[in-house]
Every structure is written in structure tokens, then in C-alpha cells.
C-alpha positions as CSV (number, residue, x, y, z in Angstrom):
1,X,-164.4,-17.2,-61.2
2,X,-168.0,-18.3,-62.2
3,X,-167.7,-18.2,-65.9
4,X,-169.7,-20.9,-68.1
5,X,-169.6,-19.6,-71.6
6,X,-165.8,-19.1,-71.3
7,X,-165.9,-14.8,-71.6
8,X,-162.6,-15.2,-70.3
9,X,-161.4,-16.8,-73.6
10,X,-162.5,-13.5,-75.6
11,X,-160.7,-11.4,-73.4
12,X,-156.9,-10.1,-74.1
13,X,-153.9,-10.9,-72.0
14,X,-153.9,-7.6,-70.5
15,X,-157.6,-8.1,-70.1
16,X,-157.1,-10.8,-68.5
17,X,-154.3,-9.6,-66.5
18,X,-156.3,-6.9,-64.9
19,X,-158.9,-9.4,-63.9
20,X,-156.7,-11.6,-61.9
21,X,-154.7,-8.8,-60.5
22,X,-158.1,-6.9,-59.0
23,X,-159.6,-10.2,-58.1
24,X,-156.3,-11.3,-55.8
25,X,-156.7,-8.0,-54.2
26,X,-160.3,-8.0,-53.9
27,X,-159.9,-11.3,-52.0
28,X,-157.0,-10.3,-50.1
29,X,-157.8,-7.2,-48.6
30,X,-161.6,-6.0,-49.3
31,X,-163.6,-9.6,-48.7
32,X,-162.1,-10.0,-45.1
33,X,-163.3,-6.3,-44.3
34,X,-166.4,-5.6,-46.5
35,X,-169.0,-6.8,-43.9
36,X,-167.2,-4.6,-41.4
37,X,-167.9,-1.5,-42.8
38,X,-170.6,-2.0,-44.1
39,X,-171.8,-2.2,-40.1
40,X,-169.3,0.8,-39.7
41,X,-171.2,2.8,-42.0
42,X,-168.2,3.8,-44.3
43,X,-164.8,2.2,-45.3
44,X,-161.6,4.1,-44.4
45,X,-160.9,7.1,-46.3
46,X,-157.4,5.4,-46.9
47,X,-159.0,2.9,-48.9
48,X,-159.1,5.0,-52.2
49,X,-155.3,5.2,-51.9
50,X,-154.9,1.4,-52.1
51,X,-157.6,2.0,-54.9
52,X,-155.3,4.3,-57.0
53,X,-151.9,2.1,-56.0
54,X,-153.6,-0.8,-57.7
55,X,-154.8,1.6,-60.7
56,X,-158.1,1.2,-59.9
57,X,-159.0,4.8,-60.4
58,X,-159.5,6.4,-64.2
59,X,-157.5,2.8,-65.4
60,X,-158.7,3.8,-69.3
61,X,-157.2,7.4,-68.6
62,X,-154.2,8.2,-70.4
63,X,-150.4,8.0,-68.4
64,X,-149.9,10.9,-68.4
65,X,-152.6,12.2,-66.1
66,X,-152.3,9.3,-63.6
67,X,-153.8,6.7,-66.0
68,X,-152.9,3.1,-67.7
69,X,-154.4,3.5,-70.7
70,X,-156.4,0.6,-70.6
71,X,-159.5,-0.8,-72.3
72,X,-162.8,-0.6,-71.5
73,X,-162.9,-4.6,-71.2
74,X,-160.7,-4.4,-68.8
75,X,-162.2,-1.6,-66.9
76,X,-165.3,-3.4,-66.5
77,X,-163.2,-6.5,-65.1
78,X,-161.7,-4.0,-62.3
79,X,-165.3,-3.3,-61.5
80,X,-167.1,-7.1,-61.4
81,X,-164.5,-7.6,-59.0
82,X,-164.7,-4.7,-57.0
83,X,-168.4,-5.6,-56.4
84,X,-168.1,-9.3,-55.9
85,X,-167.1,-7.9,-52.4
86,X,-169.4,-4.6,-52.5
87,X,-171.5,-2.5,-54.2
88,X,-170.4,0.8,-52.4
89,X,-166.7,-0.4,-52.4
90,X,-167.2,-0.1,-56.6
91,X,-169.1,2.7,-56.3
92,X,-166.3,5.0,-54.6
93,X,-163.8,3.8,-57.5
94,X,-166.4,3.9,-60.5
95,X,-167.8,7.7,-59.4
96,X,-163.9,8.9,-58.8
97,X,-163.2,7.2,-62.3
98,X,-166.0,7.7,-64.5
99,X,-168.0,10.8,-63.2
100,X,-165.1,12.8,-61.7
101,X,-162.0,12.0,-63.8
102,X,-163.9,11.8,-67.1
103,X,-165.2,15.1,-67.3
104,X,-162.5,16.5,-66.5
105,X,-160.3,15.0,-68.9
106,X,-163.0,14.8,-71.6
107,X,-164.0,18.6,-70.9
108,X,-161.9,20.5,-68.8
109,X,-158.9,22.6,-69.8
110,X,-155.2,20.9,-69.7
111,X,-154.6,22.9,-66.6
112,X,-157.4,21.8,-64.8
113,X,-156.7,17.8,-66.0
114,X,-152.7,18.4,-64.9
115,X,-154.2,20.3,-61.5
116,X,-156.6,17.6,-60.5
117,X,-156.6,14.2,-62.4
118,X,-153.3,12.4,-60.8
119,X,-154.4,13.2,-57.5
120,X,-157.4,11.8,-58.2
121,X,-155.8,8.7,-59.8
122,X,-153.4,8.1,-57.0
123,X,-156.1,8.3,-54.6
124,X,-154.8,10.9,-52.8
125,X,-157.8,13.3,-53.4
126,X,-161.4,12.7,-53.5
127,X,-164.0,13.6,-56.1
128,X,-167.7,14.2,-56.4
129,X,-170.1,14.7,-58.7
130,X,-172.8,17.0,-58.3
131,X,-175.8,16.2,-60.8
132,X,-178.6,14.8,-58.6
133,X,-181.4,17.3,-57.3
134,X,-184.4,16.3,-55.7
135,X,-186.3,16.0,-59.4
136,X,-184.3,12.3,-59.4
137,X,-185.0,11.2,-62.5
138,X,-185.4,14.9,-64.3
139,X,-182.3,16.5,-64.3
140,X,-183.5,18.9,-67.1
141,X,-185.4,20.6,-64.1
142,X,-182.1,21.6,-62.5
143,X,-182.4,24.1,-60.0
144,X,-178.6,24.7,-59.5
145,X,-177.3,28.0,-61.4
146,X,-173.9,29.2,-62.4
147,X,-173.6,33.2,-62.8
148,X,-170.8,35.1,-64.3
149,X,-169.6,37.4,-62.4
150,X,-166.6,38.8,-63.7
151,X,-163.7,36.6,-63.9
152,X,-165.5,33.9,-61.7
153,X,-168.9,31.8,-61.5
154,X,-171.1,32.4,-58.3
155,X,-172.9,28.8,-58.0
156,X,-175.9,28.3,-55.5
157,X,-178.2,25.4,-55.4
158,X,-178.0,21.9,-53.4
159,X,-177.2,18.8,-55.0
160,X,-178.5,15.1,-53.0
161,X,-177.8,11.3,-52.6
162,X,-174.4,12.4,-53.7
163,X,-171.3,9.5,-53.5
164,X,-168.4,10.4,-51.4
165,X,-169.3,13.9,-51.2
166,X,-168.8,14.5,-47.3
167,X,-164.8,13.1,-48.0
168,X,-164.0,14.7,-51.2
169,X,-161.5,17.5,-51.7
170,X,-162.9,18.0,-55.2
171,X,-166.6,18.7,-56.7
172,X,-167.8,18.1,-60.0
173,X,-171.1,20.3,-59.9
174,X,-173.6,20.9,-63.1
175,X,-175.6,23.8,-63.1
176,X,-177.9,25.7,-65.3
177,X,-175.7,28.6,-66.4
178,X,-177.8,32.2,-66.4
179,X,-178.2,33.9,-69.8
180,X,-177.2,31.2,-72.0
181,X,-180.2,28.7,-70.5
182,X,-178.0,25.6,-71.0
183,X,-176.4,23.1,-68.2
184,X,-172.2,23.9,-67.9
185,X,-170.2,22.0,-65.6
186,X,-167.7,23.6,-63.2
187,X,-164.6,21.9,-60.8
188,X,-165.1,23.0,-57.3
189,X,-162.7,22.4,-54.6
190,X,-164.6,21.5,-51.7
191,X,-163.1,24.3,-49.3
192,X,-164.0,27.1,-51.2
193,X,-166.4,29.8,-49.2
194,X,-170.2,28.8,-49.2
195,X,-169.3,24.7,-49.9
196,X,-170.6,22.1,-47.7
197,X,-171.3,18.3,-47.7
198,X,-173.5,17.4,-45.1
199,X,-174.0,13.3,-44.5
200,X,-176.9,11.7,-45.3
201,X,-177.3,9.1,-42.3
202,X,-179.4,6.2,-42.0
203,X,-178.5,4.2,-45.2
204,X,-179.4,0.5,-45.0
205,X,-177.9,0.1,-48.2
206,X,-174.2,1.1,-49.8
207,X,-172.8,1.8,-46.2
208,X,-169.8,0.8,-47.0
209,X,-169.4,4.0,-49.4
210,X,-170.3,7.6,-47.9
211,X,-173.0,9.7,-49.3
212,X,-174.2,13.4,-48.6
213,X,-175.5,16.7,-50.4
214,X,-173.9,19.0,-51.8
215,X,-174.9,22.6,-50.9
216,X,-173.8,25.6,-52.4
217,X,-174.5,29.3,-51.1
218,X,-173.1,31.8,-53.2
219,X,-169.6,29.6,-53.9
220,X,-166.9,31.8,-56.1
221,X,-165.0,29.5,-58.8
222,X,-162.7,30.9,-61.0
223,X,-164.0,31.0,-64.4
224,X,-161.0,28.6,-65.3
225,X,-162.9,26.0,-63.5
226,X,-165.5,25.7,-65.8
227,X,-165.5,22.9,-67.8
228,X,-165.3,24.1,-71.7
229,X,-166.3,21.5,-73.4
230,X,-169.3,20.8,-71.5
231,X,-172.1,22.7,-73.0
232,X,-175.5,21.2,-72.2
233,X,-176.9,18.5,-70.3
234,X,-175.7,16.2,-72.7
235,X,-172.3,16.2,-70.9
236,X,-173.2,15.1,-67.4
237,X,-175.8,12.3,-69.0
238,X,-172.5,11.4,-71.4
239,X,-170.2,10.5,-68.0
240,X,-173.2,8.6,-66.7
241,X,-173.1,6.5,-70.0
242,X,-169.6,5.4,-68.9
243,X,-170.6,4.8,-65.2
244,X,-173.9,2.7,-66.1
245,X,-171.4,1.0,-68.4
246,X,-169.3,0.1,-65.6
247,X,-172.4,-1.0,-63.2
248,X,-173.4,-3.5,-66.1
249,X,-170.0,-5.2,-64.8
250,X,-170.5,-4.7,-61.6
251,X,-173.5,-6.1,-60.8
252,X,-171.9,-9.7,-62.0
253,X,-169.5,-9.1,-59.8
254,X,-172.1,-8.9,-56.9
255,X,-174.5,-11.9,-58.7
256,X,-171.6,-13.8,-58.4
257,X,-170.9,-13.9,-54.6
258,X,-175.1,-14.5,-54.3
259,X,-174.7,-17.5,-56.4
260,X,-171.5,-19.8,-54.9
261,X,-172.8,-18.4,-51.2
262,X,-176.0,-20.4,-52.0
263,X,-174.6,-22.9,-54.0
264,X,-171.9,-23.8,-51.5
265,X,-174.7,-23.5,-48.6
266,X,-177.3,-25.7,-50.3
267,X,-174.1,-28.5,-51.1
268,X,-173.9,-28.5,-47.0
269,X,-177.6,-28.0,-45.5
270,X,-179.0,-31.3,-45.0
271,X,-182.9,-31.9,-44.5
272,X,-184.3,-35.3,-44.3
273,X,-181.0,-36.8,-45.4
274,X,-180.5,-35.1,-48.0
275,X,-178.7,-31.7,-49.2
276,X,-181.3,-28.9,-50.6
277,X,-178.9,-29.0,-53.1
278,X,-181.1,-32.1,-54.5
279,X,-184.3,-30.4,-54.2
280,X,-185.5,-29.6,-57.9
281,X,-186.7,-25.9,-56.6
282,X,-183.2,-24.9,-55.1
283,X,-181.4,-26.0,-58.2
284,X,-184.0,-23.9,-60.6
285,X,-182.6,-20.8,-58.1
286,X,-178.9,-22.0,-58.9
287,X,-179.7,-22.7,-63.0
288,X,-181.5,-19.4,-63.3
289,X,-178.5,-17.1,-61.2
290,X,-175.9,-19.5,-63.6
291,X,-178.4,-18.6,-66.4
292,X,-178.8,-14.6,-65.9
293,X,-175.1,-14.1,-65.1
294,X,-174.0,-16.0,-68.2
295,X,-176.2,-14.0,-70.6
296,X,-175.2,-10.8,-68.5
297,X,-171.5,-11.0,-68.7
298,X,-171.2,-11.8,-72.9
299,X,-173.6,-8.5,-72.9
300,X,-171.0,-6.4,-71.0
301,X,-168.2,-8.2,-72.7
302,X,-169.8,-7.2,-75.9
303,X,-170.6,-3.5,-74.9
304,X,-167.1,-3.2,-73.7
305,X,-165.6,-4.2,-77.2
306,X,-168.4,-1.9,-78.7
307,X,-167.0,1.4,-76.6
308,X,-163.5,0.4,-77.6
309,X,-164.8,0.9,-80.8
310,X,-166.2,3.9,-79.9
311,X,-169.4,2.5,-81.4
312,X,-171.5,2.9,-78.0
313,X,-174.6,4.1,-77.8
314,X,-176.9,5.0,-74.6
315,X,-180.0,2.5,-75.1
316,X,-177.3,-0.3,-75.4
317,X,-176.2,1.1,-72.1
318,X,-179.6,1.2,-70.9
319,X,-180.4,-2.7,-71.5
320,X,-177.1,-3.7,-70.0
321,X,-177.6,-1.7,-66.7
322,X,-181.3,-2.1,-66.5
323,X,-181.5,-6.2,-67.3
324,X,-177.8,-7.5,-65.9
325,X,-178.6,-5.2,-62.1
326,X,-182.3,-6.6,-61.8
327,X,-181.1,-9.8,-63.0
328,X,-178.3,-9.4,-59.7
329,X,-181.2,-8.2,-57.3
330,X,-183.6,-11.4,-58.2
331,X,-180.5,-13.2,-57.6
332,X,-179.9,-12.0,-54.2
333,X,-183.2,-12.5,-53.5
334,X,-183.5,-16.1,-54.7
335,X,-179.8,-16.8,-52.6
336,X,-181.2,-15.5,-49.3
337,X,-184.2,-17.7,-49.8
338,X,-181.6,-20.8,-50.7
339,X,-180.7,-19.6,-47.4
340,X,-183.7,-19.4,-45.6
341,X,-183.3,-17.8,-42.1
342,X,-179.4,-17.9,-42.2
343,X,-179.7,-15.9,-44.6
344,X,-180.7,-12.6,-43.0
345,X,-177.3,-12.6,-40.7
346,X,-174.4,-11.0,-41.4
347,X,-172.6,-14.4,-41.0
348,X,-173.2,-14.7,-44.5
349,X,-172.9,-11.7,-47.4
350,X,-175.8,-12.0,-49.3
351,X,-178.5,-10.0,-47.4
352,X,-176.0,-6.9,-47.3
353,X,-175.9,-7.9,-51.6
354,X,-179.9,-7.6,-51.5
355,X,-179.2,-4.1,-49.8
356,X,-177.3,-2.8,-52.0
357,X,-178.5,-3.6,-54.7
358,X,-181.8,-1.9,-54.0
359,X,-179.9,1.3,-54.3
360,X,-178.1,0.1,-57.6
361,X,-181.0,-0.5,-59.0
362,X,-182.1,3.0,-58.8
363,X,-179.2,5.0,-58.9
364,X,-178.2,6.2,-62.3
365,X,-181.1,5.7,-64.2
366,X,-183.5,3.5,-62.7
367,X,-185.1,0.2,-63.9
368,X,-188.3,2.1,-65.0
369,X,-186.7,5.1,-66.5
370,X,-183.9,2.2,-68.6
371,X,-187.0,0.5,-69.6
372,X,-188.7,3.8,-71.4
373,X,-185.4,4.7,-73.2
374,X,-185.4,1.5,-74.4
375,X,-189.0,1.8,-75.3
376,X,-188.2,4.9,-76.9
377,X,-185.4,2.9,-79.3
378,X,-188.1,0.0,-80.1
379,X,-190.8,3.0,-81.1
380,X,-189.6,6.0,-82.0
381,X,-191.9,7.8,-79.2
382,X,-190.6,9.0,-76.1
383,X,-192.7,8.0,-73.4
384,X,-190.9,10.0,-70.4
385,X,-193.4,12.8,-68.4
């Protein structure tokens, strides 16, 4: 693994364990395939139950509800590795994980965790989440309502660029909840009456992960389904805290794979009998990839120990996702240049990095919106609208 400062040294032997366990599997059976369906479009649905037999799904869960109990550190190493082979292949396990499975067990009732969450671990289920509307970036202008009715919700709206949502059995939905004029968050089983998932098509970026709306016309939930301890929009904006946490890894993951493709290309390309790998400009793209991912993974490292802690706060989020996926994207970039035209084929992985992590970059906060939160911690003014 491409690791200068020795992170691995800091890490526990279960950390460590974890890393070497999803990185055998990552390059036994999603590297050979990744390119593959990404062409497809989508990777098997059957996938997510190889994702759960290697715990993959909810790993810092307790056992109980499908879980190992494991550390955020170690989380975040399942993830790097999951995207050294694909951003969408760490998406479907990081948005079943963090923005399914948390809110359930972090706000849901002990039925609804002991109905839903070892399904979901084992892979055998599916899970959405439902917070995206067209506002993007303003999910305080949620359209989506919830209203009682008895001894149910009736929920109608449409949620969009939603993970997984055309495949999942289960739906994590927010909605603004009528007469108390506050965001609650409901579990919605995907076949009930009025539900549907329609596939967004097109994507030139995270095809190897299936995406889709989410459209609710008059759907009845029981009013057991709502999640309890979810009262405000502080809840859906805590689980994607965890997930941005997990993309901080991620991204690494997918830096990585830019950086030894162009490394191991430039070593072999000769020009004028020489390797490019002599040329002082192609080795300023290698020191400043070895550079950005070095800084980037102590900063996750150091996050990871920080939400053990349960010291964690969002603008320490914000810098990790916002500075360690950019610093991925430029590193894409500068490998496909090492690359020159070879490197717009599918013959070699890092184009289909540059794709996705377009989309990475945006999803979940994007590089603008991370950059006035941050602004907002440096001044005290809040700079959004």
C-alpha cells in the first residue's frame, strides 16, 4: 500500500487487520471486475452480499444487530480500499452503512433496528436514503412532507440523485413533518403503495453504483416507522457527518490507484531514450499525488481517532472531505496527463477515477459549500445564501 509517513504504524492490530483483509478482497474480486461495470452501468445486485459476508456493511455497528463493533479507524480503512477499485463500489457500502444503518440504529426504535439492520448488514437487503431534492445544496427547503394521519404517516414528495435507490428493499426518507414544522425521518419499505424508484440513466460517472429518485404519492407508513429520535434536520446532516467522514478515506483509496497507474506507466514509456519518469515535470505530478495523499491520509487517520473519541466535529469533517477528494480529483487529472492519450482508454483505470470523482466531489456537501462552513469556523459569519 502507498504509505510514506508510516500511518500504518499508528493504526491497531485490528486496524490493521481490517485493512489487509478488505484490501486482499478488493484485489481479488472487485479490481478484475470494476472496469466491467462500470461499462455495464451497475455492479451485480449480489455484490452487497459479498459486501456484508466480508462485514463491510455497518462494521462499527454493534453484534448484535449484524455488526463487529469496530472502530472508526478501521472503518475508514474498509473504505480507502473499497475505492482504490471504485468510487461507486464504496459508495453502495458507505450509503448502506452510514446513511441507512446509522439512523436507524442511532434513531429508530429497537423494533425497527432488530426488523431491519441485520438484513442490511448481511447484504441481503438494500437501503436508501432519501434526503436529496432538487434545492441540492439547501435541504432546509425540503419540499417532502410527512402527515399524521391516525396511526400512520402519509408521505408525498420526490427525492433525486439518490444511491441504490432503484435496488433497495428499504428507504430512509426525511420529510418536513406537518404541524410541528421540523424535518422527522421515517423507514419505508420500498413496496409499500405510492413508492417508486425510477433510474436515472446516462451517468458518465459512478456507473458502477445505481442511482434513481425516489417518488412518493400519498405512501402510508406506520407510525412505528418513524424514526424517534430524529427531530430536525440536524439528524439527516448528523449521518452525512459520518458518510463525509468515510469519503475522506475513500478518496485515498482512489488517489492511490491514480498515483502507481502513472507512476508504473511513466517507469515504462520511453521517449527519446529515456523514461518520462526522468522528466523533471512528470516527477513534480508523482511528488505532489505522494505529497497530497500523505498529508490526506494522517488527516483521516487523525479524524478517525477524534470520532472514536467522540470528539468529532462537522467543520473537521468539512476540511477532510473537501481538501483530501479535490486533492484525489487534481490527482486523477495530473495521472491521465502522465498518461497522455493512453490515458483516456479503458485499458487503464484512471479516466473512469477522474469520472468519478467529479461526482464525489459534489455529492455530500460540495467543494464550495465545505469551503463556506469552514469559512464560517475561521469567522464566526455564515456566508451560505
Amino acid at each position: 500500500m502507498l504509505d510514506l509517513l508510516s500511518v500504518r504504524d499508528l493504526l491497531t492490530s485490528e486496524e490493521r487487520a481490517v485493512w489487509d483483509a478488505t484490501r486482499a478482497f478488493t484485489t481479488g474480486e472487485l479490481l478484475p471486475h470494476a472496469q466491467g461495470w462500470w461499462d455495464a452501468g451497475g455492479a451485480p445486485r449480489d455484490l452487497m452480499r459479498r459486501f456484508g459476508e466480508q462485514g463491510l456493511l455497518g462494521p462499527t455497528l454493534p453484534p448484535e444487530y449484524g455488526g463487529a463493533g469496530l472502530s472508526a479507524v478501521a472503518y475508514g480503512c474498509a473504505m480507502y480500499e473499497l475505492e482504490r477499485a471504485d468510487s461507486g463500489l464504496r459508495s453502495l457500502a458507505s450509503v448502506q452503512g452510514s446513511l441507512v444503518m446509522g439512523p436507524i440504529h442511532r434513531f429508530g426504535s429497537e423494533d425497527l433496528r432488530r426488523r431491519w439492520l441485520p438484513g442490511l448488514a448481511s447484504g441481503e437487503l438494500v437501503g436508501c436514503f432519501g434526503l436529496t431534492e432538487e434545492g441540492g445544496s439547501d435541504p432546509a427547503a425540503m419540499r417532502t412532507t410527512a402527515r399524521a394521519d391516525g396511526a400512520h404517516y402519509v408521505l408525498t414528495g420526490s427525492k433525486v440523485w439518490i444511491t441504490n435507490s432503484p435496488l433497495a428493499d428499504v428507504a430512509v426518507v426525511w420529510a418536513r413533518v406537518e404541524g410541528e414544522d421540523r424535518v422527522g425521518g421515517f423507514v419505508v419499505p420500498t413496496d409499500t403503495p405510492g413508492f417508486s424508484a425510477p433510474k436515472i440513466d446516462g451517468k458518465l460517472s459512478l456507473r458502477a453504483s445505481v442511482t434513481g429518485e425516489i417518488v412518493l404519492r400519498e405512501c402510508r407508513v406506520p407510525a412505528a416507522n418513524r424514526l424517534e429520535g430524529a427531530r430536525g434536520l440536524g439528524a439527516p446532516l448528523s449521518c452525512l457527518t459520518d458518510a463525509r467522514y468515510g469519503i475522506s478515506w475513500g478518496a485515498l483509496g482512489s488517489l492511490e490507484t491514480s498515483y502507481g497507474t502513472a507512476r508504473e506507466f511513466a517507469l515504462g514509456r520511453v521517449t527519446f531514450g529515456q523514461p518520462i519518469a526522468s522528466r523533471q515535470l512528470v516527477q513534480e505530478k508523482l511528488a505532489r499525488m505522494l505529497a497530497e495523499h500523505s498529508k490526506g491520509l494522517l488527516l483521516s487517520w487523525r479524524l478517525g481517532v477524534l470520532k472514536d473519541e467522540g470528539r468529532l466535529s462537522p467543520p473537521q469533517v468539512s476540511l477532510a472531505k473537501r481538501d483530501n477528494v479535490r486533492a484525489a480529483l487534481n490527482g486523477a487529472r495530473a495521472a491521465r496527463e502522465v498518461l497522455g492519450a493512453s490515458g483516456i482508454t479503458t485499458a487503464y483505470p484512471v479516466m473512469r477515477h477522474l469520472l468519478n470523482l467529479e461526482t464525489v466531489d459534489t455529492y455530500e456537501g460540495t467543494h464550495d459549500i465545505h469551503t463556506l462552513v469552514l469559512g464560517r469556523e475561521a469567522t464566526g459569519i455564515n456566508a451560505f445564501g
